[in-house]
N, C-alpha and C positions, 0 to 999 in steps of 0.2 A: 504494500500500500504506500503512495506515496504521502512526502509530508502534508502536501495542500489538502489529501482526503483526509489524513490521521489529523490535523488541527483544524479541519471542518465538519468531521464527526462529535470533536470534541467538544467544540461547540456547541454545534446541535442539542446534543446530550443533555448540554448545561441549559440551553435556551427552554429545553424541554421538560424541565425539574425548576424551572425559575431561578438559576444558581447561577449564570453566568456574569461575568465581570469585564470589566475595557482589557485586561491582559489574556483575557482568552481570544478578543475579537484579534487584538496586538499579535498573537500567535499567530492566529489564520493569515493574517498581512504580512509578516516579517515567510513564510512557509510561500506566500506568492510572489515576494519580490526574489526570493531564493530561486524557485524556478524562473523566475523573467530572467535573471540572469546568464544561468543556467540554459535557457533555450536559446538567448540572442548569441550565446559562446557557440554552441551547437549549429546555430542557425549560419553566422559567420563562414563558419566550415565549409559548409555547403555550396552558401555564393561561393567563396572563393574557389573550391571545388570547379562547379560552372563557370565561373570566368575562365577557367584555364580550359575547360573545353570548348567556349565560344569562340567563335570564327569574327571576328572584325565585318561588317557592313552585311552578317549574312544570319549568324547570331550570336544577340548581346543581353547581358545581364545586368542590370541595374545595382548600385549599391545597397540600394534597400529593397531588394528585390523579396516578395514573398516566399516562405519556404512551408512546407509542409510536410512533416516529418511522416515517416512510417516503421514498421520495424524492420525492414530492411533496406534502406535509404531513405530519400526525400526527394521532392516534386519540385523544382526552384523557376521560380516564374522568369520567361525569359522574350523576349525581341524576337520577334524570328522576322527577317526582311519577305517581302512577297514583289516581286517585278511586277509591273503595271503590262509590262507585254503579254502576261497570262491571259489578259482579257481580248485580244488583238487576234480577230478573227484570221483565219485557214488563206 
């Protein structure tokens, strides 16, 4: 489990028994700034990753490009050029 479920269970729990306090909500917040971080390192990887396999004017990756993790890779949103001659009839 990870920590944002295990300090958002516990929460709950608390909210659910009338017991909770600002250092339980502090938990759940300090357990999501953890993973932000945690994914934007992760996520970094990735573009970089894809930049090195884009091709200049054909396809490009953005700095802040979106990434969408899986468990066995990730999805990194990217440029792809399309020629206007495509449309330029036979």
């Amino acid at each position: 489990m990870s920590s944002i479920q295990t300090a958002a269970r516990a929460l709950v729990e608390k909210i659910n028994a009338g017991k909770h306090t600002d250092k339980d909500l502090q938990a759940l917040v300090a357990a999501v700034n953890e993973c932000d971080v945690e994914n934007k390192e992760i996520n970094d990887k990735y573009r970089a990753a894809a930049q090195e396999i884009a091709r200049e004017g054909e396809i490009e990756v953005d700095d802040g490009a979106v990434v969408s993790l899986s468990e066995d890779g990730a999805y990194v949103q990217a440029w792809l050029w399309v020629n206007s001659d495509v449309f330029e009839e036979d």
